[in-house]
N, C-alpha and C positions, 0 to 999 in steps of 0.2 A: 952313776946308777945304771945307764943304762947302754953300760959296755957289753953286756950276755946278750951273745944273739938271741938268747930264746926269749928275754925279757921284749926284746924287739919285736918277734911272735906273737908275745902275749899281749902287747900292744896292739899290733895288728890285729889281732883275733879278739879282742876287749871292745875296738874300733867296729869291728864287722856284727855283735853281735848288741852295741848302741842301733848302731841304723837300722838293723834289721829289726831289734823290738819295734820299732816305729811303725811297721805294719801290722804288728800283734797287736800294738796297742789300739791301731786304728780301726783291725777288724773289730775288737771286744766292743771299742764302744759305739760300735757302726751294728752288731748284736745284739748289743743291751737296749738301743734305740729302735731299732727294727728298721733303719734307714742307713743310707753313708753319709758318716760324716769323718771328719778330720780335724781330732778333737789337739787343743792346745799341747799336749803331751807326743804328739807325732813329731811337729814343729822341734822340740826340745831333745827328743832322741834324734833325728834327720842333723842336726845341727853339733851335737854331741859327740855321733858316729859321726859325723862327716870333720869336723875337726881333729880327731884322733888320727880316723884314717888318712887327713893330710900329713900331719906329723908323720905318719908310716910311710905314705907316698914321697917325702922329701928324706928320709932315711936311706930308703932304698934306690932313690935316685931315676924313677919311672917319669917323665913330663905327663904323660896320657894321665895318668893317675893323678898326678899333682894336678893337672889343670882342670880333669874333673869333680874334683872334691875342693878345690877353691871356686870354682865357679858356682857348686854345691852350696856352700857356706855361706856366700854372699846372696844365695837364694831364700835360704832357709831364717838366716837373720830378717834378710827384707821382710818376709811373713809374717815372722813376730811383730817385726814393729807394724807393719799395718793392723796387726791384731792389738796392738796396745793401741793406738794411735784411735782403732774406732772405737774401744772402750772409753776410752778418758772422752771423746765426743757422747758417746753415749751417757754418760754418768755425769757430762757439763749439762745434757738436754733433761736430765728430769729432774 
């Protein structure tokens, strides 16, 4: 499937344009709120894009890229789970 270079482009380009809603999505509701925050859906494009973007970084054979979007991903997962990790605390305490 993804012998066309350009499908590998649009990979690429599909990757860059996950991570970067993450900060659209962070302004909106850091606007809607009238404060910043970094709401659960930041987490989930950061981790989306940055997975994608690994695949793209190990295609095209970059280390720099590879090790920052793996180091990326192991960041962005760790988040989630402390974000699940205090819900379920919080919903055992009331």
């Amino acid at each position: 499937m993804l012998d066309q270079p350009w499908l590998w482009l649009a990979l690429g380009f599909a990757g860059q344009a996950l991570f970067s809603a993450r900060f659209l999505v962070q302004w909106w509701h850091s606007e809607r709120a009238g404060r910043s925050l970094v709401p659960l859906a930041f987490w989930y494009f950061s981790l989306a894009g940055g997975i994608t973007l690994f695949i793209y970084a190990l295609h095209i054979g970059d280390p720099v890229f590879i090790l920052g979007q793996s180091v990326g991903a192991l960041i962005y997962s760790r988040n989630l789970y402390f974000i699940y990790r205090e819900r379920r605390r919080l919903a055992g305490s009331e």
